[in-house]
N, C-alpha and C positions, 0 to 999 in steps of 0.2 A: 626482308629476310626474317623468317620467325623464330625466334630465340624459344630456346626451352631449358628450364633448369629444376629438379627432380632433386629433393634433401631429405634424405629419411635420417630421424634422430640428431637433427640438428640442431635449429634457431631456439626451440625456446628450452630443451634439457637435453644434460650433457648425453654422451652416446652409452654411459651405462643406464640411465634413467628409461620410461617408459617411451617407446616410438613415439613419435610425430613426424608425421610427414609432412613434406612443404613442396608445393609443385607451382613452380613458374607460369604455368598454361593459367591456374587458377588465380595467380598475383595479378597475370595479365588482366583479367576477369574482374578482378575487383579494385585494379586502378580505373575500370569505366563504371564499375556498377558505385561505388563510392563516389562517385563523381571528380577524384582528382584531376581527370582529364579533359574537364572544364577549363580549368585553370594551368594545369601543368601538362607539357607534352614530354614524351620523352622520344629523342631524333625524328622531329617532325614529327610526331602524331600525336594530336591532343591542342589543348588552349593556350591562348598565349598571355593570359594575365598575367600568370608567372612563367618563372623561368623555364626553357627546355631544362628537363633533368639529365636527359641526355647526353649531354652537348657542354655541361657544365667543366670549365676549364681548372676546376679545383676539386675533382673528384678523388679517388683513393680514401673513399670514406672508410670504417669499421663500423661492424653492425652497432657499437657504442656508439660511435660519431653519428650515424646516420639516424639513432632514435634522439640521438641529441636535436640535431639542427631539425627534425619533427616538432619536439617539444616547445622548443624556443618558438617556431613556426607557427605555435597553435594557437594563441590570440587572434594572433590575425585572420590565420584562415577561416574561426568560427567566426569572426566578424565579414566577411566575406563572402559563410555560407549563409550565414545568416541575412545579408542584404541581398543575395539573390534568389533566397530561399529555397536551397540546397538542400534536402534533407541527408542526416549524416551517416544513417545506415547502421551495419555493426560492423565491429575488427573484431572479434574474439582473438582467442591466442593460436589458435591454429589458421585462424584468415592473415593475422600479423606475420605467420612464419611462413606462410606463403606469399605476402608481397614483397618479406624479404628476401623471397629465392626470386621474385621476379628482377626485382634492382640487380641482385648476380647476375642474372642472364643477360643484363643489356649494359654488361661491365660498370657495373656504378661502384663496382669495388675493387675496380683497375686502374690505374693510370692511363689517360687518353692516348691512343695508339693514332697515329701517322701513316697515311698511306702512300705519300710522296716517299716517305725516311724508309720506307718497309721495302715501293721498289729498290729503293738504294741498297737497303740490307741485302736483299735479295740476288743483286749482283756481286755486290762486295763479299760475302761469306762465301761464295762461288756456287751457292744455289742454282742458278738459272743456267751454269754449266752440264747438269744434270736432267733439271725438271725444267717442265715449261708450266707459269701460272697461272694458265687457261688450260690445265690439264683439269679434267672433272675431278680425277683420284685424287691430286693436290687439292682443290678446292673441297672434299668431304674432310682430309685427313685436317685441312685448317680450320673445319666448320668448329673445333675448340682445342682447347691447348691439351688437354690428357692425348686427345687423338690423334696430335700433332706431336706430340712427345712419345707417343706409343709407338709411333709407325720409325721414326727417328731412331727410337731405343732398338727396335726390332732389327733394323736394317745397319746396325752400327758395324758388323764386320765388313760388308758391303762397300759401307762409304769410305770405311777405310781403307780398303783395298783401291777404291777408286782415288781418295787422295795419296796414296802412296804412287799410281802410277801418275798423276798430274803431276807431283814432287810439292803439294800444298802439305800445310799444317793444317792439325785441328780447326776445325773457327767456331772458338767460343761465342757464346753470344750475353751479353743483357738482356735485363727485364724489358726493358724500352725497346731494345731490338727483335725479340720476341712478340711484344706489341703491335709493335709498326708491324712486323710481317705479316701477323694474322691480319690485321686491318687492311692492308694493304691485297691480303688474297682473297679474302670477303668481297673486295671492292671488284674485282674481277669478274667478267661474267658468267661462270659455272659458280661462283660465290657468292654473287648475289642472291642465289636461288638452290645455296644449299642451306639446312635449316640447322639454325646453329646451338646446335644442342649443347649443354652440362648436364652431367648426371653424376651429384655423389650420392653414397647410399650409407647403410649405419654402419658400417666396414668390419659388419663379425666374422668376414674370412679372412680379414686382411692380415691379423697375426699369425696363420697356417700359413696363408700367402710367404708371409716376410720369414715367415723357417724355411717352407719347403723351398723356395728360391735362392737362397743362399745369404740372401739380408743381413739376417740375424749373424751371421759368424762372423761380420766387420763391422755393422753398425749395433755395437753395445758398450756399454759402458761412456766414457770420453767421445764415444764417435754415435753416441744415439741419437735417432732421426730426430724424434717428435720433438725437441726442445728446438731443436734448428729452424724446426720449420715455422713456428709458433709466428705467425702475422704475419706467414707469407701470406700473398695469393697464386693460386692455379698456375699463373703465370711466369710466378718466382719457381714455382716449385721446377715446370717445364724446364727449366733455365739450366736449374739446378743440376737436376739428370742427365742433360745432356752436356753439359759441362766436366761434368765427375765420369763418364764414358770412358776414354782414352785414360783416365787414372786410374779403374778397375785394374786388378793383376790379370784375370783374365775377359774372356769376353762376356757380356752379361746373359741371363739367362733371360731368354723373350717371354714374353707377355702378352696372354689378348685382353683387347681394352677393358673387359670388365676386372680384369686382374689387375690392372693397372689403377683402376678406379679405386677396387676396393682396399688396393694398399694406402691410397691416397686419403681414402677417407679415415682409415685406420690410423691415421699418422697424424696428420692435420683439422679435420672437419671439428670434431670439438673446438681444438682450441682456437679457430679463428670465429667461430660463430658464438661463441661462449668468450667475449673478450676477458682478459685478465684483472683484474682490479686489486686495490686493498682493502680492505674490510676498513682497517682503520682511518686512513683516510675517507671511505665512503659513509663513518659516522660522524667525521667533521661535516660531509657536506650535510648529512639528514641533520645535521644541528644549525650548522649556518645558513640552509636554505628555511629553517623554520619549519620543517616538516611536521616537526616535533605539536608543531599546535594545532594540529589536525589530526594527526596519525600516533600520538600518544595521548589523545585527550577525547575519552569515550563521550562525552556530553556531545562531540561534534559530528558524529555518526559515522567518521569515516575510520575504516577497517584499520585494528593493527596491524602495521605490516614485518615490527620484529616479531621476531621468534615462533613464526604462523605456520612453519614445515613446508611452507610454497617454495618453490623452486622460481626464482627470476633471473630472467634474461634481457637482451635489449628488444626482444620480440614482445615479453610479457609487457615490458613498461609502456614499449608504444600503444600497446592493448590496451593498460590500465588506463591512460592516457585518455585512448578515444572514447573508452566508454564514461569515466570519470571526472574527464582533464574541464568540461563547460560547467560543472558542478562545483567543482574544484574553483576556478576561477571566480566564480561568484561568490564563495564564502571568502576568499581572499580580501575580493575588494570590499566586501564588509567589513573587515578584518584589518581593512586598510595594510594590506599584507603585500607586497608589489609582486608579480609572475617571476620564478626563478628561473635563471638564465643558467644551462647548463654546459658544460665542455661535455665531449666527448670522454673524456677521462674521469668527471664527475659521474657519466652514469654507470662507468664498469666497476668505479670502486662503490657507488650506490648497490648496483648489481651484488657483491663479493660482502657487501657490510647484509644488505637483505637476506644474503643466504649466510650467513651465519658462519661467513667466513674471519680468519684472521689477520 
């Protein structure tokens, strides 16, 4: 099944800043043309030096997390490439924010979904009273969660007429639950071979969207979206909407999917691809990780990186990284300087400190 995932104005500046687009097809592309898939497969396709990226039982990364466990990763791996004599290609910052839409696409910033738990849900929620999951329409409308929550939102007087005459309640769901099902209807055979697209874009109608819809005249103020939503994923958000349905006063106004998308992206895409950090904590790390003797010390040739007007993100650093990071490493161990080990929270407030936040 071919995942695709489309970010315009995403990974590497925020969504007032200048587009950059990020497209999944092309991440896909250059996790073979880089050669990671040498080494690393992701669900079955690729090498098995390292780990399936796919398949990893501790996923729910953030794009911080995930340039994290990179950075930490990259000794080894140019030792690696280096003994198989790998050459290591380029990442610029716009190849960076497209392997990070490809990792979206193949939920690397989901929690592992359950296909066993999904039929279950399937049943339990009274699902399968309805639909059957070898229906093809079900299998497109599961190919991703906006389009599984759009068809959902769409059809909410419907379902509720239908469980009024069953005498069922609402059935809320979880994120997990939500998970499993997709996974679970994917796994099916019109799902197998639907192609499982995301698509967010840089969401400049989403604000027209969220008036002309009615949004705006309950979520403001105490009830306003985009903080809520702030580290969801896709998944949470699906959850979200179809949970808060039957608590609307009235019935919701429908939506077609790109409407759907582009309020989504309007709401959330910055701030989950733009992780949050503190400035101030991100100058403790550039001081205790020693930054400080390379990147404030012009004799060493490497670029200031306060106060430069660059925009960074966790796409930039992994950037910085690939074209820098073997460079890097060598004046260290000169320097008898040891490789800085990073959290995922050290590089959003690195992030938040670089940009000249406070």
């Amino acid at each position: 099944m071919r995942a695709l995932l489309v970010i315009s104005s995403l990974s590497v500046v925020s969504l007032q800043a200048a587009t950059v687009a990020a497209d999944s097809e092309r991440g896909e592309k250059l996790f073979e043309t880089l050669s990671c898939v040498q080494c690393h497969s992701i669900n079955g396709k690729g090498g098995s030096v390292g780990p399936d990226l796919g398949r990893r039982i501790d996923r729910d990364f953030t794009p911080a997390s995930l340039a994290a466990t990179m950075w930490n990763h990259a000794p080894t791996m140019w030792a690696s490439m280096r003994s198989l004599k790998i050459p290591t290609g380029d990442l610029n910052e716009q190849a960076a924010a497209d392997l990070f839409a490809y990792f979206y696409s193949v939920r690397f910033f989901e929690k592992p979904g359950d296909a066993g738990r999904g039929k279950r849900v399937f049943a339990e929620k009274h699902c399968a009273e309805c639909h059957d999951a070898k229906d093809p329409k079900v299998a497109e409308a599961a190919s991703q969660p906006l389009s599984l929550v759009n068809a959902m939102w769409n059809h909410a007087s419907t379902m509720r007429e239908e469980f009024a005459k069953k005498h069922l309640g609402w059935s809320d769901l979880s994120s997990q639950d939500l998970g499993d099902l997709l996974v679970y209807l994917r796994s099916q055979p019109p799902g197998r071979n639907a192609p499982a697209r995301l698509e967010i874009t840089s969401g400049v109608d989403g604000q027209a969207l969220f008036q002309s819809k009615g949004c705006a005249a309950c979520h403001a103020g105490n009830n306003e979206l985009a903080p809520r939503l702030k580290g969801q994923t896709l998944t949470d958000i699906a959850v979200d909407m179809w949970n808060h349905e039957p608590k609307m006063p009235k019935l919701p106004a429908p939506l077609e999917l790109n409407e759907m998308r582009e309020l989504v992206s309007y709401l959330w895409a910055e701030d989950f691809f733009v992780d949050a950090g503190k400035a101030s904590a991100g100058e403790r790390v550039f001081l205790s990780k020693r930054c400080t003797a390379c990147h404030d010390n012009s004799a060493s040739g490497a670029p200031k990186l306060t106060g430069s007007g660059r925009t960074f993100s966790a796409a930039v650093m992994v950037s910085a990284l690939w074209h820098h990071g073997p460079q890097m490493l060598d004046q260290m161990k000169a320097k008898n300087i040891a490789w800085p080990r990073l959290t995922g929270a050290d590089v959003a407030n690195l992030v938040a400190y670089l940009n000249g936040g406070k």
